[in-house]
N, C-alpha and C positions, 0 to 999 in steps of 0.2 A: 575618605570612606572608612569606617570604624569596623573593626573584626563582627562586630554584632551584623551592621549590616552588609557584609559581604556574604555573613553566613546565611543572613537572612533571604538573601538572590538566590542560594543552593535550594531553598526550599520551595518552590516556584507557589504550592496551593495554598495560601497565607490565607485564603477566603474563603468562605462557604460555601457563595455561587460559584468559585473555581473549582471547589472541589468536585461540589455535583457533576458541573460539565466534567469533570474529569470520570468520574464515575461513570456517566452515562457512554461518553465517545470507550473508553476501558469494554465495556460489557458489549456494547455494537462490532467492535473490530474483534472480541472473543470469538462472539458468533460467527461474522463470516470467514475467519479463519479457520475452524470446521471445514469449510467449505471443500476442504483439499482431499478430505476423507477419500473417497475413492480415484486420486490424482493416480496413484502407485500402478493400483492394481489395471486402471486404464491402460496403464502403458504396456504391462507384459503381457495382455487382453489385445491389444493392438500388435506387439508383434509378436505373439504365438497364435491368434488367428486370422488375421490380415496380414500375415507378414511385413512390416512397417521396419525399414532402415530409420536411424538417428535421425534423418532429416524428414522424413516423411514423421515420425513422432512429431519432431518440434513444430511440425505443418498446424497438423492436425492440433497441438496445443494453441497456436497462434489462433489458428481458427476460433476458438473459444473463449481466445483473450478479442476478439475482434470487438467487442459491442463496446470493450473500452476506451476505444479509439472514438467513439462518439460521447463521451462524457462531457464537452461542453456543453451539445444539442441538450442533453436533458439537467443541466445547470441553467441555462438560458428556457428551458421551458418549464422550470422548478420558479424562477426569479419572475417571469411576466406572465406564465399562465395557471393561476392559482385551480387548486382542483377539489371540488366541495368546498370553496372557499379558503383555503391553506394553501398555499408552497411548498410544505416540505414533509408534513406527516401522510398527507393524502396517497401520497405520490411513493410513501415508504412501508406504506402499508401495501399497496399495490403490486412493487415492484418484492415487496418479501411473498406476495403471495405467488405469485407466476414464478419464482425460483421455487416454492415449495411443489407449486402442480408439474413441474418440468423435472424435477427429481423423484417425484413417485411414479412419473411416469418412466422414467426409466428403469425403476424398482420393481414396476411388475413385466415390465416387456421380458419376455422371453428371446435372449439373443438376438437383439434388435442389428437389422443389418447396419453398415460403415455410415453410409448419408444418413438413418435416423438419428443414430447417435450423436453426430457433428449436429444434427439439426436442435437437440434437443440441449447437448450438452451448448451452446451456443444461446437459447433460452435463457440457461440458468446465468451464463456470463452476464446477461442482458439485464437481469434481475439484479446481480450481487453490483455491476456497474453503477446504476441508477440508486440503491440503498448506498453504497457508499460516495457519491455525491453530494446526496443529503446531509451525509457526517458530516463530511470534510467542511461542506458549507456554513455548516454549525461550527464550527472548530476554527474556520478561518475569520467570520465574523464575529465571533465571543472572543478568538484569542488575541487578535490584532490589538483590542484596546486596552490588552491587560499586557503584552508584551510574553505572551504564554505561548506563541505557534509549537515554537519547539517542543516545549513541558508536554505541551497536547499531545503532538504524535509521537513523545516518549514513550506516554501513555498508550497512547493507542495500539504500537508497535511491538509494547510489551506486552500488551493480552493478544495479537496476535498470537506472537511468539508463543504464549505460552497454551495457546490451542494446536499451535503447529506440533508440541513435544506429545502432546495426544496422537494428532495426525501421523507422526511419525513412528511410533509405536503402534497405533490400531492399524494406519492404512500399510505400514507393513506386513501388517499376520492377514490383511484382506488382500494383499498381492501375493502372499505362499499361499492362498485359498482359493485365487482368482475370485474372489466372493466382489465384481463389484456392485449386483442390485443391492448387497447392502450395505455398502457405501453410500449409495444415494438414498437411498431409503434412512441412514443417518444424516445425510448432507439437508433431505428432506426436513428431517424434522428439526435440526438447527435452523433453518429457514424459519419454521413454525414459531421457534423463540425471539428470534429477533422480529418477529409480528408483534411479539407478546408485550415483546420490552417497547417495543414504538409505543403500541396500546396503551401502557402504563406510565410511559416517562417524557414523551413527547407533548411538552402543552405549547399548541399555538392557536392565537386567536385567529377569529374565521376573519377571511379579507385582507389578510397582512401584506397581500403582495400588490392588490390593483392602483397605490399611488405611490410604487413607488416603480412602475414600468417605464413612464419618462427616462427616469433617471438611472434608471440603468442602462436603456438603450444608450441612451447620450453617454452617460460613464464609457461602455463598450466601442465605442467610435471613439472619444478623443485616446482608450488607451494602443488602439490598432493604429491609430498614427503614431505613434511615439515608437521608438526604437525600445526602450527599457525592455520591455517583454519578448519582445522579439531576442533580442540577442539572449534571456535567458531561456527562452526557450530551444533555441540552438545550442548552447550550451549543454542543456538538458538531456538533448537529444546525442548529441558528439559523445556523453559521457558515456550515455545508457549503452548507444550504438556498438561500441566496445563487442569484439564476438566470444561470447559468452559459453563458459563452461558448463554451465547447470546439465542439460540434456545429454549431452556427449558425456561428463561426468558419470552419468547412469550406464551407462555403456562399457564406459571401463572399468567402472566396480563391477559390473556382472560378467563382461567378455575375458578382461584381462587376470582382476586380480581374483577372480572367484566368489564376489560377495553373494550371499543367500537376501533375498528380500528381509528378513527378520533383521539382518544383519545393517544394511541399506537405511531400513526404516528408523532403526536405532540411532542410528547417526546423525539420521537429522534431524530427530527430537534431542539428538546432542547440541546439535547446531543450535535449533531453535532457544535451549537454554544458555546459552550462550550469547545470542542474541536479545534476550533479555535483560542478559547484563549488561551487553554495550549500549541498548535504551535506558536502564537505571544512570550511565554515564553519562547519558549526550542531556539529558533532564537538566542538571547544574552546569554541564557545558555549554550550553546554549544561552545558560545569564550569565557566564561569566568571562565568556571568549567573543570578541571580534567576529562575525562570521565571517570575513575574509580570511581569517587566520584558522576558523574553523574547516572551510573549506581547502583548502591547501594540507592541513592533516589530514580532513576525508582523503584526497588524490591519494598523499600516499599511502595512506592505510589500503587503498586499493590496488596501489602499483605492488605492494608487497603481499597482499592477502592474496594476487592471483600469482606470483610468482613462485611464494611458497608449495603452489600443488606439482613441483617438478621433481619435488619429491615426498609425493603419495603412490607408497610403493608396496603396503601392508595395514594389518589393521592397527598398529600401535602408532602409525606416523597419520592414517587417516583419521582415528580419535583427535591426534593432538592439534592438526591442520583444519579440523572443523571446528575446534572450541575455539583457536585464535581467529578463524577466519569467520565465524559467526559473530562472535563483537567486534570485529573490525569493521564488518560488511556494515552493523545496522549504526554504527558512527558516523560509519562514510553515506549509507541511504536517507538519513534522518537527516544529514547537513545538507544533503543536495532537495528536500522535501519542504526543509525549512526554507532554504534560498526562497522556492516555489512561491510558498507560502506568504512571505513577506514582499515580496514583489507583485502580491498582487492589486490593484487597484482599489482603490475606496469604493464602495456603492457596489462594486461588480465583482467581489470578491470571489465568491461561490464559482462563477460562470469562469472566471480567469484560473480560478487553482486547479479546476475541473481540464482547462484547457490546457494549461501545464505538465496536467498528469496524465492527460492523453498522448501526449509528446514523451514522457517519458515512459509510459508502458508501450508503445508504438515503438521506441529505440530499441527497449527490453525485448519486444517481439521475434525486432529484425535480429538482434544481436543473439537470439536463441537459433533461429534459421541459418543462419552464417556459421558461429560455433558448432553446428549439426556437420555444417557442408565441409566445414576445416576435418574436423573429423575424421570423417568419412573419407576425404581425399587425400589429408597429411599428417593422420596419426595423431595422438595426443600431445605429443611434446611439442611439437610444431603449435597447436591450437595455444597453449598455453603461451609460448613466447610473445606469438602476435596479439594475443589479448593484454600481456603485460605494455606493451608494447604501445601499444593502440592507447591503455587507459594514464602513460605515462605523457603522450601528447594533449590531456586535457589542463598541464598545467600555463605551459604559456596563456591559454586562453582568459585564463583567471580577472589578468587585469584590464581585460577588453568589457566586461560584463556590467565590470563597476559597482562591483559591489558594497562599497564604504556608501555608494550614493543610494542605491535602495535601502540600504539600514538606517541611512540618515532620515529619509524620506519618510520609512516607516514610524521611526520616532517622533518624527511634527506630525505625523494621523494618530500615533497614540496621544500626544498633548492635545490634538486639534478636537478630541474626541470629545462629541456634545454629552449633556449632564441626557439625556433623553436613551443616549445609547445604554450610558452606563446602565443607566436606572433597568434600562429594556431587558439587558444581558444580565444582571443582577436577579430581575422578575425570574426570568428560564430558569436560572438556576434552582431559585426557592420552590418553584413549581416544580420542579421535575423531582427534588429533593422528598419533595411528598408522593409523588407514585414508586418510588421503589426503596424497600426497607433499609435501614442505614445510610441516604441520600444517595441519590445516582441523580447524572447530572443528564464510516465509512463511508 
């Protein structure tokens, strides 16, 4: 291979219809990363007047992650049960609206009691779940045949991130305000936008999904026999499960070391730029590394990003412990996302990365409720070793997964890739290229 084209691998959008799709999944994950807007202010809202300990917090957030635990269900009824004749724009348009009427509705309740709020805030998970399904679906099936999963959820992870350094900066001065109706009352109306953007950039012909139901069912059974999936998805799960710092984290910037919410907030729109960068890196790392070699720098990126916080002990060691531990994190998230993503089956892609990423926000869940309860029972430094601890036994596992054999795998579905798909995922791109100014292609 020639310097030209090795450099040419760094560059993953070599295409037009690449770029779009990249444009478009970019501007979709912006949106729902908004989403977190009133994330802050909920919590000091929960324990100043429900009095809510760390674990009772992380409760209460699992609660709201709960609808994502059903992300296959509505992959599998995106894939066979077309809605106004579509698969995936019907059903994104739908699902962006009832996150919008479930955030205004919170916007105007006045001090809605504990159960409303769980009920409503659980709505919008239910919404932002089902619109990012539809992404992913689009990102796993356009990017499979280009060899791009990675590139994609570079992309995608870096407009997160970079709505997150908003979220961090605004939903901080709306937790020193306790302001959170409007929080959602913004959460609202980014919901509004990514209606807008479906409306504009989303073209799919009416009927695309009723012949190909067979075969997805059929796809969906021989791959539940097969061990492949399974064991990544155990893997998946072993990683996530790791008991997690994030919520406890909260806890001890504001109990121990005195942080102000402004201050809090700031930090992790530190993070989140940060994590922008480690997506700008894993983009060309992902064409040009092994992922079994990828994965194994993920482990330790993570055995060392959460050992480092044994000593966050001020604001100049937590500035510097969130900007390494921000690009390490989204290195190490994106390796374990692409694993996901390349292991999933031909034909039932969508319903499988869906089911993937249910197992792994399901780990994320548990492992926020655990790190709540270490906490709370053994102090910080203690949470921290066992989470070290914990994410350094995800390395033996590595060569149980087999992951040379899914990469292999995946690379005879990109050669086996018929002239029909190409042509088909080429079409999306050019189309989509036309509803949103400058080409736009969860």
């Amino acid at each position: 291979m020639t310097t030209i084209d090795r450099l040419s691998r760094l560059h993953p959008f070599t295409t037009r219809a690449a770029r779009n799709l990249a444009v478009l999944f970019g501007v979709v994950y912006f949106a729902q990363g908004l989403w977190g807007l009133p994330a802050q202010a909920i919590v000091m809202v929960l324990r100043e007047r429900f009095g809510l300990s760390a674990t009772h917090v992380a409760t209460f957030r699992t609660l709201g992650r709960l609808p994502w635990l059903l992300k296959p269900v509505y992959g599998l009824l995106s894939d066979l049960v077309p809605l106004f004749g579509r698969r995936r724009k019907s059903y994104f348009l739908l699902a962006s609206l009832l996150t919008m009427l479930a955030g205004l509705s919170l916007a105007l309740l006045d001090e809605p009691s504990y159960r409303t709020l769980v009920a409503l805030f659980v709505v919008m998970g239910f919404g932002l779940a089902f619109t990012d399904v539809l992404t992913d679906a689009l990102m796993v099936e356009h990017g499979r045949p280009r060899g791009l999963t990675g590139a994609f959820q570079a992309v995608q992870w870096a407009s997160a991130y970079g709505a997150a350094v908003l979220v961090g900066v605004v939903g901080g001065r709306l937790a020193e305000t306790r302001s959170v109706r409007l929080g959602f009352l913004l959460s609202a109306c980014i919901a509004l936008v990514a209606f807008v953007m479906a409306v504009l950039c989303i073209k799919e012909p009416a009927g695309g999904g009723r012949l190909a139901a067979g075969e997805t069912l059929a796809g969906v059974r021989e791959s539940l026999r097969g061990r492949e999936i399974w064991l990544v998805a155990g893997f998946l799960f072993f990683w996530t499960f790791s008991p997690s710092i994030g919520t406890a984290l909260f806890y001890y910037q504001t109990d121990v070391l005195g942080f102000g919410q402004t201050t809090i907030g700031n930090l992790n729109a530190l993070g989140s730029v940060a994590g922008i960068g480690g997506a700008a890196l894993y983009a060309p790392l992902s064409r040009s590394m092994p992922l079994t070699r990828l994965l194994n720098l993920a482990i330790a990126l993570g055995v060392a990003g959460t050992l480092i916080y044994l000593v966050y002990q001020d604001l100049l060691s937590a500035v510097v412990i969130t900007v390494l531990f921000g690009a390490a994190n989204t290195v190490t998230f994106l390796a374990f996302l692409d694993l996901a993503a390349r292991a999933c089956p031909r034909r039932v892609e969508g319903t499988f990365f869906a089911l993937l990423m249910a197992v792994y926000n399901g780990g994320t869940q548990a492992s926020d409720i655990v790190g709540g309860y270490l906490y709370d029972s053994l102090g910080y430094t203690a949470l921290v070793l066992i989470a070290t601890a914990t994410s350094a036994l995800a390395w033996p596992l590595v060569p149980l997964v087999r992951i040379d054999r899914i990469e292999a795998r995946a690379l005879e579905d990109w050669a086996r890739a018929d002239d029909s798909t190409r042509a088909g995922a080429a079409s999306i791109g050019s189309e989509t290229s036309a509803g949103h100014p400058g080409g736009s292609a969860p």
